[in-house]
N, C-alpha and C positions, 0 to 999 in steps of 0.2 A: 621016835628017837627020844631017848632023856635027855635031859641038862647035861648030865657028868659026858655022857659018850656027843655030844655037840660040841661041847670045851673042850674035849681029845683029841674031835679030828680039827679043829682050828689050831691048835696048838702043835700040832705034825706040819699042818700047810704052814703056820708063821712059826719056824720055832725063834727065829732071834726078835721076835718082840717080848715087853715083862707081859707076865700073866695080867694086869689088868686092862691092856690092851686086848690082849687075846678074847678076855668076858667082853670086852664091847662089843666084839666083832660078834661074840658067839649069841650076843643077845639082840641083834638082827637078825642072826638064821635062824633060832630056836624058837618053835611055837610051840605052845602045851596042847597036849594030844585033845583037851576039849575042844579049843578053838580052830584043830584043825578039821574036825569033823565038823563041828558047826559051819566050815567054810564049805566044805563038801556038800552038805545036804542044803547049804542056801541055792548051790551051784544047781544040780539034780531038780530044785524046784521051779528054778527058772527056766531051765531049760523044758520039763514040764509042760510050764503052761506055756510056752513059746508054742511046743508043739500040738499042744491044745488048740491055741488059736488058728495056725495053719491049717488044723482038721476041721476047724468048723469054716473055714471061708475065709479067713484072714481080720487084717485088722480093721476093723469097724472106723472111720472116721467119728470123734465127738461134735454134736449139735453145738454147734455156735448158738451163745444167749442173743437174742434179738432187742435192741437198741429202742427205747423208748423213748418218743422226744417229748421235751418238758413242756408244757403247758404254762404261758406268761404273757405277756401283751404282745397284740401282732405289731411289728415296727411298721412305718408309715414307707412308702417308696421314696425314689428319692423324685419322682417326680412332683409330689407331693411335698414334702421338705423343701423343695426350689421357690417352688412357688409364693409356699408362707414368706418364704426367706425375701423372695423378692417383692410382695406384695408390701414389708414392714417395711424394706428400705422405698418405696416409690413415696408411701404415707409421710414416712420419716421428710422426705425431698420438700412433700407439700407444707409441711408444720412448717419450716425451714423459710418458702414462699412466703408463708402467712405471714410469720412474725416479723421478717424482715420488710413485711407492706407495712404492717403497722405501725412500727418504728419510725419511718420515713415521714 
């Protein structure tokens, strides 16, 4: 369809609007014969390969990347951790005994 015969039939369906309402209207329906075939043969290509891929066996799942873990110091357990933890505070107790003998 042209321009001119787009703006004719909006103008039949609205006649009591002004003409520049009618071109708004008319410039939502009206597409240029390029981009209407371009719409078509994007349409035709996809459906294409759609049917492509059904011919060959369907859709292939993609390989998930496999997770690499980083390399950096191994952390101590916490069994480990307790223990320091508790071995500083007993030490800590004894200085505590000392000092307070010597004082005396």
């Amino acid at each position: 369809m042209d321009w001119k015969d787009v703006v004719a039939k909006v103008r039949k369906e609205n006649p009591g609007l002004m003409l520049k309402d009618h071109l708004k209207m008319a410039s939502k329906i009206y597409k240029p014969a390029e981009k209407a075939v371009e719409g078509a043969v994007k349409a035709v290509k996809n459906v294409a390969k759609k049917t492509a891929k059904v011919l060959k066996g369907g859709k292939k799942g993609k390989k998930s990347k496999s997770h690499k873990k980083r390399k950096g110091k191994k952390s101590k357990s916490r069994k480990a951790k307790k223990s320091k933890s508790h071995k500083k505070s007993k030490s800590h107790k004894k200085r505590k005994g000392k000092k307070s003998k010597g004082r005396k």
